[in-house]
C-alpha positions in Angstrom: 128.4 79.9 115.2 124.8 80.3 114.5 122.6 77.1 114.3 121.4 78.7 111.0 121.4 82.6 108.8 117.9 83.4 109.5 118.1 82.8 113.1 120.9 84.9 113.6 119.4 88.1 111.4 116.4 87.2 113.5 117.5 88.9 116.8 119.1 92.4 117.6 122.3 93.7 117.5 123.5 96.4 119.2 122.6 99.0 116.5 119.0 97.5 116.2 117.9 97.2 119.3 115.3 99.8 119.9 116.5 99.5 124.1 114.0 101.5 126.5 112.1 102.8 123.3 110.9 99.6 122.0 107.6 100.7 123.6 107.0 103.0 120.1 106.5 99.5 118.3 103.5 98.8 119.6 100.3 98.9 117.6 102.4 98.0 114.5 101.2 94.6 113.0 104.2 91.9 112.0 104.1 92.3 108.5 106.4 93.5 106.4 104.5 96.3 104.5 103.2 97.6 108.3 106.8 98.0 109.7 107.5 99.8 105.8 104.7 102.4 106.5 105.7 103.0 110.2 109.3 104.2 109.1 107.8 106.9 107.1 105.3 107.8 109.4 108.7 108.8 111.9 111.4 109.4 109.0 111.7 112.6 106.9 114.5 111.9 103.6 117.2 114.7 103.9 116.1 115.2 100.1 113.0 116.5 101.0 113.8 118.8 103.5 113.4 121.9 101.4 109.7 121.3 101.0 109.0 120.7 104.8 106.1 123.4 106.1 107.7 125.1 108.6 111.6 124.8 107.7 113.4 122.7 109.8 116.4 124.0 111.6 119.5 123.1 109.8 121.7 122.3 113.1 118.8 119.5 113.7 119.6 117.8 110.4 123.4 117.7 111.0 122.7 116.3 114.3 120.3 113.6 113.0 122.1 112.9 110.4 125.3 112.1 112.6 123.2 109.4 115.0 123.4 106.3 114.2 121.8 103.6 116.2 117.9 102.3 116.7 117.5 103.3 120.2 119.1 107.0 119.6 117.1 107.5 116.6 114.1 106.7 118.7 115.1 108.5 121.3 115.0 111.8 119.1 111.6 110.6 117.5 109.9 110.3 120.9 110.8 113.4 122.1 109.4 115.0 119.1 106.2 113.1 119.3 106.3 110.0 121.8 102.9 107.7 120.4 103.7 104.4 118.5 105.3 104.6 115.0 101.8 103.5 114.0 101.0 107.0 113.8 102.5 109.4 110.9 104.1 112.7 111.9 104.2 115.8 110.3 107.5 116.2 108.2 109.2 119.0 111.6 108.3 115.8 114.3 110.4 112.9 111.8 113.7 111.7 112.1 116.0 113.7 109.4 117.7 110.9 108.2 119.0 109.0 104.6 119.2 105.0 103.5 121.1 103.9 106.5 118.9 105.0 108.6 115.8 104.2 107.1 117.4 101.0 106.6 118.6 99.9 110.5 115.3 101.3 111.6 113.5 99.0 109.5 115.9 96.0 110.4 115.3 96.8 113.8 111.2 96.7 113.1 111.6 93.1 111.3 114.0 91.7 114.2 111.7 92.6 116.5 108.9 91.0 114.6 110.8 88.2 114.4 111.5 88.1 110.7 114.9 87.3 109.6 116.6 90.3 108.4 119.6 92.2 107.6 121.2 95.1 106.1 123.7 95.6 102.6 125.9 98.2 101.6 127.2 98.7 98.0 126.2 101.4 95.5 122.5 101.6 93.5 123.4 100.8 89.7 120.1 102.4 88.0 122.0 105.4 87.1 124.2 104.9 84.0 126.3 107.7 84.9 127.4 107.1 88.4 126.9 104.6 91.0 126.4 106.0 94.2 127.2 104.1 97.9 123.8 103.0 99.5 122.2 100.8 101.9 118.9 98.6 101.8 117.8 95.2 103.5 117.1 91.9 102.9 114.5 89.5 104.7 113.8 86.1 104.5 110.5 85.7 103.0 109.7 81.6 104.5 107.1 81.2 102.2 109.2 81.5 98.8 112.7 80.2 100.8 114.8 83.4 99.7 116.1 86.8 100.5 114.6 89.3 99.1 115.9 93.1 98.5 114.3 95.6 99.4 115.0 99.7 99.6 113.7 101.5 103.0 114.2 104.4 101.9 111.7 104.6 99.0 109.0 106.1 100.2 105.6 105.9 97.2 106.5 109.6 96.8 110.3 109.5 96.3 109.6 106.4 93.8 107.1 108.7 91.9 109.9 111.8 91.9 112.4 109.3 90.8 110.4 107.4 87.8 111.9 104.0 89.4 109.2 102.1 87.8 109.7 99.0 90.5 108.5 97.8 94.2 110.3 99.6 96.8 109.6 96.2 98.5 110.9 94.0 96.0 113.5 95.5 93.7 115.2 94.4 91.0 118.4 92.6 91.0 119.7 95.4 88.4 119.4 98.3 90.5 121.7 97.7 94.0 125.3 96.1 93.8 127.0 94.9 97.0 130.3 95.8 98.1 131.6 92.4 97.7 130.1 92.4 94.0 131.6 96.5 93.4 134.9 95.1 95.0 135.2 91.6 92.7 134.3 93.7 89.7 136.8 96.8 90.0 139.2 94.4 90.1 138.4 92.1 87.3 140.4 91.7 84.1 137.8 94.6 82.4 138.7 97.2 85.1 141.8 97.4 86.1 142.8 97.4 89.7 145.9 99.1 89.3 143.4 102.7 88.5 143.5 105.0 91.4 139.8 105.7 91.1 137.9 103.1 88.8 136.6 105.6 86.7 136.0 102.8 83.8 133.1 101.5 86.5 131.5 104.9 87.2 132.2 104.5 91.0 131.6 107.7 92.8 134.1 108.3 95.5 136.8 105.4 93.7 138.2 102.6 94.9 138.5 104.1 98.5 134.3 103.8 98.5 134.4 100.4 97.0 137.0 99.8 100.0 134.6 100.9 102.5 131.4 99.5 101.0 132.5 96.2 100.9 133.9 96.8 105.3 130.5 97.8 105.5 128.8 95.1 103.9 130.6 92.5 105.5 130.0 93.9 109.0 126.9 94.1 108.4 126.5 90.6 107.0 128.3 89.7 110.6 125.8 91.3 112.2 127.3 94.7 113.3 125.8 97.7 111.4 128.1 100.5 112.0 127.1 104.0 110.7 128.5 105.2 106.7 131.0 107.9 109.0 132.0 105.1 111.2 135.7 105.8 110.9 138.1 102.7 111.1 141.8 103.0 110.5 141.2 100.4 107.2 138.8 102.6 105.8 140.2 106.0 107.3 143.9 105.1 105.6 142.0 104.1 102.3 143.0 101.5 99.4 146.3 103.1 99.0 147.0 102.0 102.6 146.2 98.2 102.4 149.2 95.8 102.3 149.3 92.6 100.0 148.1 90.6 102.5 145.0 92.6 103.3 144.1 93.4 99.9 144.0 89.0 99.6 142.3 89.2 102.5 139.6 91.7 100.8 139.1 89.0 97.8 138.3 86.8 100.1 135.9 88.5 102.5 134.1 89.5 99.1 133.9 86.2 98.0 132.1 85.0 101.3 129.8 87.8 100.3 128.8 86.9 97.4 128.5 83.1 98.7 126.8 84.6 102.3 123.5 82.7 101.8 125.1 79.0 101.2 128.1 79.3 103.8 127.4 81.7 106.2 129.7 80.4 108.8 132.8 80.9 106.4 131.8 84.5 106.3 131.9 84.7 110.5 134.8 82.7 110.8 136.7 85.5 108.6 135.8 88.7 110.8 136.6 86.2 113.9 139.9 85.2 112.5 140.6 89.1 111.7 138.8 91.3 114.2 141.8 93.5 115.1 141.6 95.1 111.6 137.8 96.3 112.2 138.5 97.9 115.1 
């Protein structure tokens, strides 16, 4: 077990780790808004690709968009421009990428810094119509002794498109939902968890996404950020698919979620108990 949870989200994993190409961080300072500004110089938001000048070629997105680890994403950003992530590229030399991956290369920036961080997967709530899956961080600010959420992705000109009206570096508790919270609330006595798609909570994708965000989160919280398309049999086969026993077992891996910060070790000692099913 760890000695304590910001120690352990302090080092890499084996999606973080930016390997060979850990040379691109230099020149960045260790500060959180410096290691924000050098994922957008190197990323480029799939929602912006039709206003890159020149186009970029389609077959490059699909392959971006289907890597999923620190070093490989640098990989691909070096060979289109190999000088630190200090310095912004043009929109046809970035990474195509979405949250997730705007998200672990942050994480990796952080770790590497040496400030406690890790990544969350759930569903943004600021829409009232829908709440779509999506992934941010948290780091451990040591001056103010909490995590605080924060949304890679938002770059100052997707929050101006968007009208979010918050801090991409500081958002609001209203506007992200874990897995673990999505999975405790679909099955409250308001929704009921008999539904086959919990339509009455405005899930996209139903329960099946809920499913999956809350494997994801819950990896991730164990320190193994897999990619959204990662496809394990439990989230392959889908909620249908889960026996008795797993779906107590799901109740009880979201409730170390939601309880992550003040027993962390509770939260290992489940994915160590149960490995075989997230393999």
């Amino acid at each position: 077990m760890p000695e304590n949870i910001q120690s352990f989200f302090t080092t890499q994993s084996l999606s973080t780790s930016p390997g060979d190409f850990v040379y691109l961080y230099t020149g960045i300072q260790p500060k959180l808004n410096e290691a924000y500004d050098a994922v957008h110089n190197c990323l480029f938001h799939l929602a912006q690709v039709d206003t890159a000048e020149p186009a970029i070629d389609s077959l490059r997105i699909k392959h971006n968009l289907n890597i999923y680890s620190a070093e490989n994403i640098l990989a691909i950003i070096a060979s289109l421009d190999n000088r630190s992530l200090y310095y912004p590229r043009l929109p046809d030399h970035r990474y195509i990428g979405i949250c997730a991956h705007y998200s672990l290369l942050l994480c990796s920036l952080l770790r590497h810094f040496k400030i406690p961080c890790r990544m969350r997967c759930g569903f943004e709530t600021q829409s009232t119509e829908s709440h779509h899956d999506h992934w941010l961080c948290e780091y451990w600010n040591d001056r103010q002794k909490l995590w605080i959420r924060l949304d890679p992705e938002l770059s100052p000109i997707l929050s101006y498109k968007w009208d979010l009206g918050y801090d991409p570096l500081s958002i609001p508790e209203d506007v992200f939902m874990t897995g673990s919270e999505a999975w405790l609330i679909c099955h409250s006595e308001k929704n009921d968890p008999n539904s086959q798609d919990c339509d009455v909570a405005g899930w996209t994708g139903g329960r099946d996404f809920v499913l999956a965000n809350l494997v994801f989160d819950f990896l991730a919280l164990n320190k193994i950020e897999l990619s959204p398309w990662d496809d394990l049999d439990i989230i392959k086969n889908g909620y249908d698919a889960l026996t008795t026993s797993q779906i107590d077992l799901m109740y009880r891996i979201a409730q170390a979620g939601l309880a992550v910060n003040n027993d962390h070790a509770a939260l290992i000692k489940l994915f160590l108990d149960n490995q075989d099913l997230f393999t």
